[in-house]
C-alpha positions as CSV (number, residue, x, y, z in Angstrom):
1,X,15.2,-21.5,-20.3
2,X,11.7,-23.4,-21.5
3,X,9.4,-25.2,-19.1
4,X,7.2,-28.1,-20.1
5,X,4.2,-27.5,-18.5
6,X,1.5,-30.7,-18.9
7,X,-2.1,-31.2,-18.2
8,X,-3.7,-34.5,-17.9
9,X,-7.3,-35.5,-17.7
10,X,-9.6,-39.0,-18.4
11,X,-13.6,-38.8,-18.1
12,X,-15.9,-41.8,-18.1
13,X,-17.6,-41.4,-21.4
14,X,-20.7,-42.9,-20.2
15,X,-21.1,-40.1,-17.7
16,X,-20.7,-37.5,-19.9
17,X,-22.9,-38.7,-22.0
18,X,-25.5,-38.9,-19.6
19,X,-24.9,-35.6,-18.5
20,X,-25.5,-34.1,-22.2
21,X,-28.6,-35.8,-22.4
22,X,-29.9,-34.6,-19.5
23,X,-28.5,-31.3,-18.8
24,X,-29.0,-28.9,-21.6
25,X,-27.6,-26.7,-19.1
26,X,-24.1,-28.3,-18.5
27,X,-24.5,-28.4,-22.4
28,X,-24.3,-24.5,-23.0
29,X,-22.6,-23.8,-19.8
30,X,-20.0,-26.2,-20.9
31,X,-19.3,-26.2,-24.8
32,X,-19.5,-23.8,-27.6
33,X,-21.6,-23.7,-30.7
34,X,-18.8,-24.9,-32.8
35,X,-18.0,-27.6,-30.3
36,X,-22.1,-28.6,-29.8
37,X,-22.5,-29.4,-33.5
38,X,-18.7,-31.4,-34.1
39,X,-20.1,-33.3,-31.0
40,X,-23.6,-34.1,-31.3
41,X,-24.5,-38.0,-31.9
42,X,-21.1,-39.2,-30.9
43,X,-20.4,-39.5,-27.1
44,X,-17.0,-40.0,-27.3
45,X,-16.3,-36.6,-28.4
46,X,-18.4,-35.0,-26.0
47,X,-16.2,-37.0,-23.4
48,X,-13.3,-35.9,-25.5
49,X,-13.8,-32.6,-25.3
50,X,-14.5,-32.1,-21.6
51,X,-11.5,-34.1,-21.2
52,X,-9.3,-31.7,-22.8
53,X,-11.0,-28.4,-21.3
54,X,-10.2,-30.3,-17.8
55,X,-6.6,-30.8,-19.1
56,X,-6.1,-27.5,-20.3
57,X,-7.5,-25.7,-16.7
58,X,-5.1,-27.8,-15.4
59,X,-2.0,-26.5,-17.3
60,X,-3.0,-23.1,-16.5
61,X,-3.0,-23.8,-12.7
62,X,0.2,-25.6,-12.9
63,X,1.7,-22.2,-14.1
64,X,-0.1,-20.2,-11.6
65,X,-1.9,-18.0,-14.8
66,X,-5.8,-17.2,-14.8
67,X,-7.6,-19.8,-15.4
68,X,-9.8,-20.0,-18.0
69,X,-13.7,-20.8,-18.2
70,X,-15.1,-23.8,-19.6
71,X,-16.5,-22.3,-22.5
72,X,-13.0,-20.4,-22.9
73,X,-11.5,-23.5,-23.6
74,X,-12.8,-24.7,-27.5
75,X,-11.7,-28.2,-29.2
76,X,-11.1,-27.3,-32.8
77,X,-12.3,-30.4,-35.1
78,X,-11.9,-28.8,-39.0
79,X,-12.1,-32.9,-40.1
80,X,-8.8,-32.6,-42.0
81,X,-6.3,-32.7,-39.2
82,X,-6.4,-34.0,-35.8
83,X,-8.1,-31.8,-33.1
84,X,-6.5,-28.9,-31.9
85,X,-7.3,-26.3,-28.9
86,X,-8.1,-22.6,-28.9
87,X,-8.0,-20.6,-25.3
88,X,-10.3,-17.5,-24.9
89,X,-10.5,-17.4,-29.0
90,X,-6.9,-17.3,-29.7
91,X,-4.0,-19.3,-30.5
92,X,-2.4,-20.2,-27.1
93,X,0.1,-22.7,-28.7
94,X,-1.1,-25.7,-26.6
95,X,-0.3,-29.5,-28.2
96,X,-3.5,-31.8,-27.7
97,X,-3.5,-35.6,-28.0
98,X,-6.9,-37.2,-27.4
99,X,-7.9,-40.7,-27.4
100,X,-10.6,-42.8,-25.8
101,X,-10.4,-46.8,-25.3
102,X,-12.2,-48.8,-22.4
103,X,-14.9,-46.7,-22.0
104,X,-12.5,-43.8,-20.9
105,X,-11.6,-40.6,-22.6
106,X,-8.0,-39.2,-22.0
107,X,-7.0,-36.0,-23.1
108,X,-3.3,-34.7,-22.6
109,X,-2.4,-30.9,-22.9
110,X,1.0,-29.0,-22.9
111,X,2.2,-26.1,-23.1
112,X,6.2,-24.7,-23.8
113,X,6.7,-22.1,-21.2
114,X,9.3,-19.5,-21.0
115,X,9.8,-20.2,-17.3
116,X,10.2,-16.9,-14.7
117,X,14.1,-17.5,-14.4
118,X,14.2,-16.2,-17.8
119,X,12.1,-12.9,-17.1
120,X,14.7,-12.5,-14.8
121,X,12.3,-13.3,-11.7
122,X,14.8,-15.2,-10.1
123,X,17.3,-12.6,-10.4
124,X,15.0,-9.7,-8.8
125,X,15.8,-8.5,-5.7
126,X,13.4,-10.1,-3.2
127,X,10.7,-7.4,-2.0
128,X,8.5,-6.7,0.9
129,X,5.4,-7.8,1.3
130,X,2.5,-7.6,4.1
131,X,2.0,-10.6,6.1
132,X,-0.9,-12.9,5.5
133,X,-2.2,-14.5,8.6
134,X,-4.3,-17.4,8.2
135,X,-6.5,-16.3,11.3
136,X,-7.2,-12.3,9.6
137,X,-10.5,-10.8,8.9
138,X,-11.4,-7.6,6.5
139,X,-10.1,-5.3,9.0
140,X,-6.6,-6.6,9.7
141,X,-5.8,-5.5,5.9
142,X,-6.4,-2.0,6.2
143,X,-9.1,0.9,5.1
144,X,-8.6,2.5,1.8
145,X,-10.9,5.6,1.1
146,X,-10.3,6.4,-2.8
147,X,-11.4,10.3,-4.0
148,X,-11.6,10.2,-7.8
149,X,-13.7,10.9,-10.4
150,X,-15.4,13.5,-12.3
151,X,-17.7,14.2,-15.1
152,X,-16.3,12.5,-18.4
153,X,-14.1,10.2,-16.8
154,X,-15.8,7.6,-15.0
155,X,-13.2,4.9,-15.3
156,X,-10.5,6.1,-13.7
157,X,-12.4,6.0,-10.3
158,X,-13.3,1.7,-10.1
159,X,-9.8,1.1,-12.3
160,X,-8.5,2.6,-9.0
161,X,-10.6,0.9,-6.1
162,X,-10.3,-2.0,-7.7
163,X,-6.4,-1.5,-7.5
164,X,-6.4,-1.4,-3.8
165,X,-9.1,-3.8,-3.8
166,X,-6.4,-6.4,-5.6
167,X,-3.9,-5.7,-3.8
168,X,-5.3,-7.2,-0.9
169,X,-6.7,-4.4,1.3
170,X,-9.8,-5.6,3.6
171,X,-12.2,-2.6,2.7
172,X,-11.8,0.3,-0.1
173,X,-14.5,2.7,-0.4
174,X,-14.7,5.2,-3.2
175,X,-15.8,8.6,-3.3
176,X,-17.2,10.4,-7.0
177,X,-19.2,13.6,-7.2
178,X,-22.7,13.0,-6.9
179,X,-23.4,13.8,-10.3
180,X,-21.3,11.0,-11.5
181,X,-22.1,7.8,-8.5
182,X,-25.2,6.7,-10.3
183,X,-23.1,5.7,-13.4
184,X,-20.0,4.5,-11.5
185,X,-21.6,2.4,-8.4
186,X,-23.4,0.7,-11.0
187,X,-19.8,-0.9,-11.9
188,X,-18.9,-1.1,-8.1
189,X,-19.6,-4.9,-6.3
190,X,-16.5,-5.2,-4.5
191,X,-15.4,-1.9,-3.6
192,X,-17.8,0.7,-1.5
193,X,-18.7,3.8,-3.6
194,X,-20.3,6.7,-1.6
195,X,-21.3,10.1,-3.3
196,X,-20.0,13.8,-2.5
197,X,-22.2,16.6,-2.8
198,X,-21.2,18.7,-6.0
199,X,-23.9,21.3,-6.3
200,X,-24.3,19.3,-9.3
201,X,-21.3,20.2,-11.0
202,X,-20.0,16.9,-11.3
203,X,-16.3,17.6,-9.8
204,X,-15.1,17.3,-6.6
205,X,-15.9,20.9,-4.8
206,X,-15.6,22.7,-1.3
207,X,-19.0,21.3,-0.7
208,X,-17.0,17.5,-0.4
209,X,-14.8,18.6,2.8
210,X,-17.2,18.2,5.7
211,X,-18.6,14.5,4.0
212,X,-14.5,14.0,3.4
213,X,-13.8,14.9,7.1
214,X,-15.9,12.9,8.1
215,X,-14.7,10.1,6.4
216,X,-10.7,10.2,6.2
217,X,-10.2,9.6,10.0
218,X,-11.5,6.1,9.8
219,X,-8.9,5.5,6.5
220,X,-5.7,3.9,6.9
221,X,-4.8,5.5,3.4
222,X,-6.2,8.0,0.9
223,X,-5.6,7.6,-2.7
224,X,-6.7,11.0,-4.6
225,X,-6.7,12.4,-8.2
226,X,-6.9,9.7,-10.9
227,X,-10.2,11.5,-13.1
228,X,-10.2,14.3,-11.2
229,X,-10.1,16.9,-13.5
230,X,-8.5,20.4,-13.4
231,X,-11.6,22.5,-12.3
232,X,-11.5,26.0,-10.1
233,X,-13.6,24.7,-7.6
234,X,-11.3,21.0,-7.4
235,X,-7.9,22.7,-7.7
236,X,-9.2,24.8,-4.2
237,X,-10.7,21.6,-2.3
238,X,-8.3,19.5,-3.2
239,X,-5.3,21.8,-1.6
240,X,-7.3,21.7,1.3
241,X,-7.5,18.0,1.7
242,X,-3.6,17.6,1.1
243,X,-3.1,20.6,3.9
244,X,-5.2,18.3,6.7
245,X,-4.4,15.0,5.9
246,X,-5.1,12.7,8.6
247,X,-3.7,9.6,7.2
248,X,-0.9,8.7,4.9
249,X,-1.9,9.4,0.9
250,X,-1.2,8.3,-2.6
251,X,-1.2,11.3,-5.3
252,X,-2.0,10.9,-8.5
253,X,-2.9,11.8,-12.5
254,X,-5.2,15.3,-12.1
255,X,-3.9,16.2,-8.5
256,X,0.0,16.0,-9.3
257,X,-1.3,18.4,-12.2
258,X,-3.2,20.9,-9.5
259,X,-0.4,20.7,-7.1
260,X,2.0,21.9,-10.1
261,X,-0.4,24.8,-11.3
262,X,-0.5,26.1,-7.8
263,X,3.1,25.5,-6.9
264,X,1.8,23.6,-3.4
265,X,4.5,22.8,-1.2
266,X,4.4,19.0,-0.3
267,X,5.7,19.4,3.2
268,X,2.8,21.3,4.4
269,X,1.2,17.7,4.0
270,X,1.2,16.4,7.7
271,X,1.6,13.1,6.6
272,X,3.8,10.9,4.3
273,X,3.0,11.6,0.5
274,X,3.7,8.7,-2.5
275,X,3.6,10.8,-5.4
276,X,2.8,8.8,-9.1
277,X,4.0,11.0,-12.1
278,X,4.3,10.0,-15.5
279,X,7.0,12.0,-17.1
280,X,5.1,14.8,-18.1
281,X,3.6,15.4,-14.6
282,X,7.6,14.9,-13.3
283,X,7.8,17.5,-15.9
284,X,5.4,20.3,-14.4
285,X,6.3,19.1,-11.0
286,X,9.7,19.9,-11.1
287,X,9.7,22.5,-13.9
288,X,11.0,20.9,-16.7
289,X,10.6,19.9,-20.4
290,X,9.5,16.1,-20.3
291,X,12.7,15.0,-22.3
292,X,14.7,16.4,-19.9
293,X,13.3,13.9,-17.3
294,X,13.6,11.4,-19.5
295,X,17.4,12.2,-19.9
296,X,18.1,11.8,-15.9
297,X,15.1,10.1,-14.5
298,X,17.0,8.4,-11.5
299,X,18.9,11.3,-10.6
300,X,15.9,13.7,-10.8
301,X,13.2,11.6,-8.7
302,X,16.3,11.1,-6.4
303,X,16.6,15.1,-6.0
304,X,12.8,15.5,-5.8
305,X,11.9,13.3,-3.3
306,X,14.9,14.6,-1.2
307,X,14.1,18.6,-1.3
308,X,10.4,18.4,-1.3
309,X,9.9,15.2,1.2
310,X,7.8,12.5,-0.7
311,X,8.1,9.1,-2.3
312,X,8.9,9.7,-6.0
313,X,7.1,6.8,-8.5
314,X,8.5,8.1,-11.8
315,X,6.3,5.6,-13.7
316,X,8.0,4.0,-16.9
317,X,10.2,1.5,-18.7
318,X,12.9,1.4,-15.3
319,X,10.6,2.8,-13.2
320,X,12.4,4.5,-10.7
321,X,10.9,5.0,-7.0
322,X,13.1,7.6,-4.3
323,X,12.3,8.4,-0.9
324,X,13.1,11.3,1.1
325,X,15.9,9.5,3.1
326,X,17.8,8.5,0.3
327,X,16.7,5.3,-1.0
328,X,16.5,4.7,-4.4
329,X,15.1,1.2,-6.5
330,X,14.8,0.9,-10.1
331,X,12.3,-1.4,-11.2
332,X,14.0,-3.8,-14.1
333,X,10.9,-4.6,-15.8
334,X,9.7,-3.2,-19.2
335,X,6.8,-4.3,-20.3
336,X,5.3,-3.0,-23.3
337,X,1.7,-4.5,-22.6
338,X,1.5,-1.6,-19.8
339,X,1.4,0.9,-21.9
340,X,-2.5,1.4,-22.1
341,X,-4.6,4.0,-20.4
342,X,-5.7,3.1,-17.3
343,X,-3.1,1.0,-15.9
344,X,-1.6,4.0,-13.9
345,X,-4.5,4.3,-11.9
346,X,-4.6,0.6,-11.5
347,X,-1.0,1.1,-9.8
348,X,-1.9,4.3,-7.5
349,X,-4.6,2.0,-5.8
350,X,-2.8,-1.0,-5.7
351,X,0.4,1.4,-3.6
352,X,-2.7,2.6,-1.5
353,X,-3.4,-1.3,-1.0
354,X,0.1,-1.3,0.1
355,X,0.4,1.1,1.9
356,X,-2.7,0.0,4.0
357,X,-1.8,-3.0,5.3
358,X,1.1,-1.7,6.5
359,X,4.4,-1.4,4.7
360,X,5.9,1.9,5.0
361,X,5.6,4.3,2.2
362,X,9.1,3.5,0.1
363,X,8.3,-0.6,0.4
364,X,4.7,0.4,-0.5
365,X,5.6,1.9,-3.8
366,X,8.5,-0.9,-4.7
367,X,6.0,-3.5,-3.9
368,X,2.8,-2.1,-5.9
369,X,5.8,-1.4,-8.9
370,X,6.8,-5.0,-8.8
371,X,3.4,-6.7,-8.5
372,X,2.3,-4.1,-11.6
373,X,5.0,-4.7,-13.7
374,X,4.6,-9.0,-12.9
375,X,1.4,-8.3,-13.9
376,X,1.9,-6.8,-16.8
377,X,4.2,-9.8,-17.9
378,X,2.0,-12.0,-17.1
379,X,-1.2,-10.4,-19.4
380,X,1.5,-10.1,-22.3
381,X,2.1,-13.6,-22.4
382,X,-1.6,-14.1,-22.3
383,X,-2.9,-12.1,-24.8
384,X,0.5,-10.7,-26.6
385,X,1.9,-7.0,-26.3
386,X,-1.0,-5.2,-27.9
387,X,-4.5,-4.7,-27.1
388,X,-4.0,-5.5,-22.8
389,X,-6.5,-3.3,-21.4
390,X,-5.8,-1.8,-17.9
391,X,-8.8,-4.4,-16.6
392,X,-6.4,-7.7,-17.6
393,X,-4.5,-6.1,-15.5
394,X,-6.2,-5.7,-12.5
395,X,-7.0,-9.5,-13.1
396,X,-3.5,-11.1,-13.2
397,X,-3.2,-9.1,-9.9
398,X,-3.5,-11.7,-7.3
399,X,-1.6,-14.4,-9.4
400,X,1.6,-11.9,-9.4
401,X,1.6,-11.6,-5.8
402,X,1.2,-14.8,-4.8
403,X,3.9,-15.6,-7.2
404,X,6.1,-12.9,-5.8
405,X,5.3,-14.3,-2.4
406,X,6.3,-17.9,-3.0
407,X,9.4,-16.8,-4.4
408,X,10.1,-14.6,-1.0
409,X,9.4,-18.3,1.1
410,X,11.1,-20.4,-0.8
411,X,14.7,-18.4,-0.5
C-alpha cells in the first residue's frame, strides 16, 4: 500500500527578498550555487525557492525520516521544463508545483510513499523497549564503558560508542590503546574516550587491567572487541576481563575470534554474555564450516546459547537471536543496505545501549536487532541499496526507535 505524503509552504516575497539583500549569510547558508545564480535579480524565485525547501523539510517530518538541510534541498530550474527538486544531490522522486500571486509565494511538495504496513511493520511482533520518563537525566539511562580499538582499525571503536550512544544510553565512554586515542578522540564529541596504557604497542594489553578495574565497576554494561585485533598480549587480557566481569557484557568481532582460538568457556563469565557472530565467527565458535551454519542457523544459535549459557545474535538476512532458557526470535527483516562494514559494530553498541537502560539480555538483543534492521530500511529508502555506509546508519537511529515506539503506544 502507497501513502501520499504532502508538504506545504507560502513565504512573503517581500521578506525574503529583504533577507537576500541583507544577509549574504542567510544567502550561502540557505541556497546553492546553482540555485544563487537561477535566482539572482528576480525575488520571486528567491521566495520560491525557500518556499519549496520549507515544503520539502516538511514532507520529511511528516514521514518521521532525517531531515534534510537547507542547502540539501536544491530547486532545479534547467529553463526548459518547470522547476523540479533534488534532495542531498539525488533524485528523491518528489513532485513540485510553485506559484506566487499577491505578493506570496506557495510551494507544494509530495512524495509517493511505500507506507510501513507494507514493510511488514504492522505485522511485526511488538518489542520491548526501555521506558522514557519525561522527568530523566543522563544517569537514569545507564553507563556504557566500550573497550575497542587497535592500531589499524580506528573506526570500529566510535562506529560502536556511537551505537550505544544512539540507542539512548545517558553516558558511553570508550576505551582505545593509548597509541591509537589521539586519532580516535579527535572523532569523539558525544561519547567519552579515555586511553589505556599499551607500552606503546597499540593493542589492548595486560598493562589495561588495573585502568579497566578501575573503570568497569561504575559500568552498567561493557561492550568489548569490535577492532580489537588478534594480538598475544590482547588474546591474554582480554580472557581476563571476560573471567572478572563485574557487569553484564556484549561480545563482539575480534573477541568472539580470541575466545574461539582459546576454546574459553563462556560460563566462567560471572555475568550474563550477548554474544554477536557473523557466520563465520558462529563458525569457529561452534566448530564448524560457515555453510554449515548457514544450513541450520536457528537450530544451531538455539543449541549454542543453551549448552554454553549466552544470548546468541547470529547476525544476517533472518537474524536469529537464542537465549539460554530457550527463547528463540527471528528477526523478519532483510535488508540489503546493511551489508556494509561497520554496521555490526554499530549493532553490538546499540544491544549495549540496550542493555543499559535496563532490558534484560534476550529483549536487549531483539530490540537493538529490530531498531538496526528499521534502520537499515529506512537508509535504503534514502539513498537506495548500495553505497549506505554504517554512519547513515547510526543516523536513522533515533527516527527507528521512535517509530518502533509509537507503534508499541498506539496498539
Amino acid at each position: 500500500m502507497a501513502a501520499m505524503r504532502v508538504g506545504v509552504d507560502a513565504v512573503s516575497i517581500d521578506r525574503v527578498a529583504a533577507l537576500v539583500s541583507r544577509s549574504q549569510r542567510f544567502v550561502e547558508r540557505v541556497f546553492t550555487p546553482a540555485e544563487r545564480i537561477a535566482c539572482a535579480g528576480k525575488p520571486y524565485r528567491w521566495a520560491s525557492s525557500w518556499a519549496a525547501k520549507e515544503a520539502v523539510r516538511k514532507l520529511y517530518g511528516a514521514s518521521a525520516m532525517p531531515m534534510p538541510g537547507f542547502r540539501e534541498v536544491e530547486v532545479v530550474r534547467d529553463g526548459r521544463s518547470a522547476p523540479g527538486v533534488r534532495v542531498r544531490a539525488m533524485d528523491a522522486a518528489i513532485a513540485l508545483s510553485l506559484t506566487h500571486d499577491a505578493g506570496l509565494a506557495i510551494a507544494v511538495a509530495a512524495r509517493e510513499e511505500t507506507s510501513i504496513d507494507a514493510e511488514g511493520f504492522a505485522q511485526e511482533p511488538l518489542i520491548a523497549l526501555p521506558r522514557r520518563p519525561d522527568d530523566a537525566h543522563k544517569g537514569t539511562f545507564g553507563r556504557v564503558l566500550v573497550v575497542a580499538g587497535a592500531r589499524g582499525y580506528t573506526g570500529a571503536p566510535r562506529l560502536t560508542a556511537m551505537g550505544a550512544a544512539r540507542a539512548g544510553a545517558g553516558l558511553v565512554t570508550l576505551c582505545v590503546p593509548d597509541a591509537v586515542y589521539p586519532i580516535v578522540a579527535a572523532g569523539c564529541l558525544e561519547v567519552m574516550p579515555a586511553p589505556l596504557p599499551d607500552g606503546g604497542a597499540g593493542v589492548l594489553t595486560e598493562e589495561a587491567l588495573p585502568s579497566l578495574g578501575e573503570r568497569l565497576p561504575t559500568a552498567d554494561v561493557l561492550v568489548i572487541g569490535p577492532g580489537l585485533g588478534r594480538a598475544a598480549e590482547t588474546e591474554a587480557a582480554l580472557i581476563d576481563v571476560l573471567r572478572s566481569l563485574p557487569c553484564p557484557a556484549v561480545v563482539d568481532a575480534d573477541a568472539l575470534n580470541i575466545v574461539a582460538h582459546r576454546e574459553f568457556v563462556w560460563r566462567a563469565c560471572p555475568q550474563a554474555v550477548v554474544i554477536t557472530p557473523h557466520p563465520a565467527e558462529m563458525g569457529r565458535l561452534a566448530g564448524l564450516e560457515t555453510a554449515v551454519v548457514q544450513g541450520d542457523r536457528e537450530g544451531l544459535a538455539e543449541r549454542y546459547a543453551r549448552d554454553h549459557g549466552v544470548v546468541v545474535v547470529l547476525k544476517g538476512a533472518a537474524t536469529v537471536i537464542a537465549a539460554p532458557q530457550g527463547r528463540v526470535h527471528v528477526d523478519s527483516h532483510r535488508v540489503v543496505a546493511l551489508a556494509s562494514g561497520g554496521t555490526g559494530d554499530v549493532l553490538a553498541g546499540l544491544i549495549g545501549g540496550m542493555l543499559a537502560q535496563g532490558l534484560d539480555p534476550f529483549d536487549a538483543a531483539v530490540a537493538g536487532v529490530t531498531i538496526h534492521a528499521r534502520a537499515g530500511l529506512i537508509v535504503q529508502a534514502r539513498l537506495g541499496r548500495a553505497g549506505a555506509l554504517a554512519s547513515d546508519v547510526l543516523d536513522a537511529l533515533p527516527v527507528a526507535q521512535e517509530q518502533i515506539r509509537r507503534r508499541s503506544e498506539l496498539v
